[in-house]
C-alpha positions in Angstrom: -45.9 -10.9 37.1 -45.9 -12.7 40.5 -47.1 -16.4 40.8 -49.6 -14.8 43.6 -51.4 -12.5 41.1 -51.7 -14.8 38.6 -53.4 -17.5 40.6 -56.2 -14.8 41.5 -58.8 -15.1 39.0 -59.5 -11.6 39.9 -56.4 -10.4 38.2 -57.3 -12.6 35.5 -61.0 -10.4 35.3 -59.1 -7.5 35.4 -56.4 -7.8 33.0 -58.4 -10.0 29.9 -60.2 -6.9 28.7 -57.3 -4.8 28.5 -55.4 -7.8 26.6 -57.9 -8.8 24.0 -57.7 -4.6 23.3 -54.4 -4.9 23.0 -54.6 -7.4 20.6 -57.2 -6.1 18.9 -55.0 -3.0 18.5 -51.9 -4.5 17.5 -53.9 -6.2 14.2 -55.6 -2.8 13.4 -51.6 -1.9 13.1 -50.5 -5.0 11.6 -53.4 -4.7 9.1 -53.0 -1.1 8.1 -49.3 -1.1 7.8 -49.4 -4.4 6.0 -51.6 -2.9 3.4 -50.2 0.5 2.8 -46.2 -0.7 3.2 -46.7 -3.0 -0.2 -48.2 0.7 -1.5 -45.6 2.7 -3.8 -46.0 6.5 -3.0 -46.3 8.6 -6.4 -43.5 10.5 -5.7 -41.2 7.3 -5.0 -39.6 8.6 -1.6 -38.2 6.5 0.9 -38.9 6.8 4.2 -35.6 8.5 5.2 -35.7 10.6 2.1 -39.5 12.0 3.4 -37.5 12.3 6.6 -34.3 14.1 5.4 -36.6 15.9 3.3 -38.7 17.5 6.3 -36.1 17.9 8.8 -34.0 20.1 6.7 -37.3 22.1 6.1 -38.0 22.6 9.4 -34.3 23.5 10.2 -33.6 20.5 12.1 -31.2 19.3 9.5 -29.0 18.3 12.9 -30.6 15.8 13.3 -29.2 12.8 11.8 -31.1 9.7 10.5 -29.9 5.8 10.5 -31.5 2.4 10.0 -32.7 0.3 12.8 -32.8 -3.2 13.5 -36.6 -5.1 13.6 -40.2 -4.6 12.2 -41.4 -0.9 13.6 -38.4 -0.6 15.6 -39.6 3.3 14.4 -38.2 6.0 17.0 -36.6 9.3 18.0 -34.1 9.5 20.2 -33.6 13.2 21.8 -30.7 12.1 23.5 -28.8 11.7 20.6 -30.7 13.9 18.5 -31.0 10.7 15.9 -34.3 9.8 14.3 -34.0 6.0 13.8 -36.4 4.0 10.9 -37.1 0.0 10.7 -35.4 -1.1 7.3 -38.4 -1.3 5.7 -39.8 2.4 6.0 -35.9 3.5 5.8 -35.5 2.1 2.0 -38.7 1.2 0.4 -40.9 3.9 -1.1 -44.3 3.0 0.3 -47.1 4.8 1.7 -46.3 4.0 5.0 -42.9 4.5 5.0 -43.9 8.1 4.3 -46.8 8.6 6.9 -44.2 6.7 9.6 -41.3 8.6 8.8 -43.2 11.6 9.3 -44.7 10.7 12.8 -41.2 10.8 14.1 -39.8 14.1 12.7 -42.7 15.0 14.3 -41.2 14.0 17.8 -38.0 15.7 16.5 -40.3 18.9 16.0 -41.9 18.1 19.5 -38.0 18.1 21.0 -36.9 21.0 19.7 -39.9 23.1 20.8 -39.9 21.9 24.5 -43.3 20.4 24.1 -44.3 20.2 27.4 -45.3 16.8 27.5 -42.6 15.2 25.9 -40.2 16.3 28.4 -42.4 15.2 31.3 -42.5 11.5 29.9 -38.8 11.5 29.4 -38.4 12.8 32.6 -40.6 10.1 34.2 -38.9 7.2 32.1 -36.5 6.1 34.5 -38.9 6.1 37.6 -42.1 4.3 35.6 -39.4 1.4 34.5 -38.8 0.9 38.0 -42.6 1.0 39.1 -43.3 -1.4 36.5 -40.6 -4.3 37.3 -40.9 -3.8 41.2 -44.1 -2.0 42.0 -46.0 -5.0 42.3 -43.2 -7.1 44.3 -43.5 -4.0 46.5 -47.4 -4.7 47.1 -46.6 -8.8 47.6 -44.5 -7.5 50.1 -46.5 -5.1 51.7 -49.5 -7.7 51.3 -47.7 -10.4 53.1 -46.5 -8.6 55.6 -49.8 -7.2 56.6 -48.1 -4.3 56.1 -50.4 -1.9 53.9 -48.3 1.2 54.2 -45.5 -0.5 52.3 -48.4 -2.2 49.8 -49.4 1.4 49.5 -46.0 2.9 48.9 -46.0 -0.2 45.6 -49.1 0.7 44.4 -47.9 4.4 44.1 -44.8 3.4 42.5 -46.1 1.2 40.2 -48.7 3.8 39.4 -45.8 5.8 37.6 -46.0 3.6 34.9 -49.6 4.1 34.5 -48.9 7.9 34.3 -46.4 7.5 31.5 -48.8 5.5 29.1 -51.0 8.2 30.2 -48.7 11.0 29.2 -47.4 9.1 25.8 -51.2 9.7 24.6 -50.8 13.3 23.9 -47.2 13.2 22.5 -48.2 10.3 20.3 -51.8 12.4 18.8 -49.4 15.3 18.8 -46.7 13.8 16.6 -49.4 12.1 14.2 -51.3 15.9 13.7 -47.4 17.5 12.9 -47.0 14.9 10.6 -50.4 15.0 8.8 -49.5 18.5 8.8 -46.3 18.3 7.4 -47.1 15.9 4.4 -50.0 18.3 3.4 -47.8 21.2 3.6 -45.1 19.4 2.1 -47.5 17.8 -1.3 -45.3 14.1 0.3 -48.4 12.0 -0.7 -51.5 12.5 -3.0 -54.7 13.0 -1.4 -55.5 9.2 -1.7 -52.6 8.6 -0.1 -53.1 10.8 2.4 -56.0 9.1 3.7 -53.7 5.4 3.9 -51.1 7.6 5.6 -53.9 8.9 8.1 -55.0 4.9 8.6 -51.2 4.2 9.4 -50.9 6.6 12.2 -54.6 6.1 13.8 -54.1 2.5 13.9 -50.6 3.1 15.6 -52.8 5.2 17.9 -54.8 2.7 19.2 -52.3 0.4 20.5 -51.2 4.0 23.3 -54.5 3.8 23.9 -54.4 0.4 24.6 -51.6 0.1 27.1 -53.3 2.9 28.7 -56.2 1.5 29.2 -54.0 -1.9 30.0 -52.1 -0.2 32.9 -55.0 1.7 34.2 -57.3 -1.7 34.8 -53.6 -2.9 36.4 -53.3 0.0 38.8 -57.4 -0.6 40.0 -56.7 -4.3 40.6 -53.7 -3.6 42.8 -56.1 -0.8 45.0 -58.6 -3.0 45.1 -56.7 -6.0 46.8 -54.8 -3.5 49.4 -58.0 -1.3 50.0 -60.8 -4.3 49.8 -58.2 -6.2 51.9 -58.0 -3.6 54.7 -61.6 -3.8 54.8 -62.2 -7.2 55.6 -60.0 -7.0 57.9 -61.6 -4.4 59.7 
């Protein structure tokens, strides 16, 4: 973040809300996944075992599944075709290991279908990376230039980031509905645990919503100090 924006206590009105939701997000996940991790499933399945279990299943039993480093380090990777679980969903037999596990083969599901959405944001990734580091050194430049094409040019670019938090919504509801789907189908978890699955993945919702929401209030900042700047100048 540039020293400029942050002495603004406009940017300061703008981005507070969207960090005490993000905040407020990332306990709802820290307190559902904290509850239902210490939570033996009734079938005693690790989280790569629920994994394995539904991959080979659905006929995806190419993709291959491995440990990863750090708390909810949880991903897929298309690229590799790997589907990678934090150490504690990959070996304990919780509740949430289960719900989690499933939320990714459900990106793997998403992958090999062509969901449409999924292979716009990974598309996008390389451009929205680059919108977020220098889109708003683009607009400082612009700014202090007096130079509002080039500001306009940053906000655009830096609006690419926006878009993929905006795409990532639907892929993440997506994933969490396969999965929810899949453990049913599958009898992975008991109805009660079903429903501290289900709290897993809605808390682990919130926080897409969040950056959304986060990079949206971002985006309106940046237009309102090129656009209210031109007009004062006018």
């Amino acid at each position: 973040m540039p020293f400029f924006y942050a002495m603004n206590p406009m940017y300061w009105l703008f981005m507070i809300p969207g960090l005490l939701f993000s905040l407020w997000a990332q306990w709802k996940v820290q307190s559902a996944y904290g509850k239902y991790k210490q939570i033996a499933n009734s079938r005693n399945l690790t989280g790569a075992q629920a994994a394995r279990y539904l991959l080979d299943s659905s006929g995806l039993s190419n993709v291959k599944i491995e440990e990863s480093q750090g708390m909810l380090s949880d991903h897929y990777d298309p690229t590799s075709q790997t589907l990678r679980l934090s150490p504690e969903n990959y070996r304990v037999p919780s509740i949430a290991a289960v719900g989690i596990a499933a939320h990714e083969m459900g990106h793997a599901l998403q992958h090999a279908e062509n969901y449409g959405p999924l292979k716009l944001r990974s598309a996008i990734v390389p451009v929205a990376n680059l919108g977020a580091s220098f889109g708003p050194l683009i607009i400082l430049g612009g700014l202090f230039l007096r130079m509002e094409s080039v500001a306009v040019i940053g906000l655009a670019v830096f609006a690419v980031a926006f878009l993929f938090t905006l795409i990532t919504l639907p892929v993440e509801f997506d994933a969490s509905s396969r999965a929810l789907r899949l453990m049913e189908r599958n009898s992975l978890l008991t109805t009660t645990e079903m429903q501290g699955a289900r709290s897993v993945l809605s808390a682990a919702a919130w926080t897409y919503v969040a950056a959304a929401v986060a990079a949206l209030l971002q985006v309106l900042y940046y237009a309102l100090i090129i656009f209210g700047g031109s007009r004062r100048r006018s």
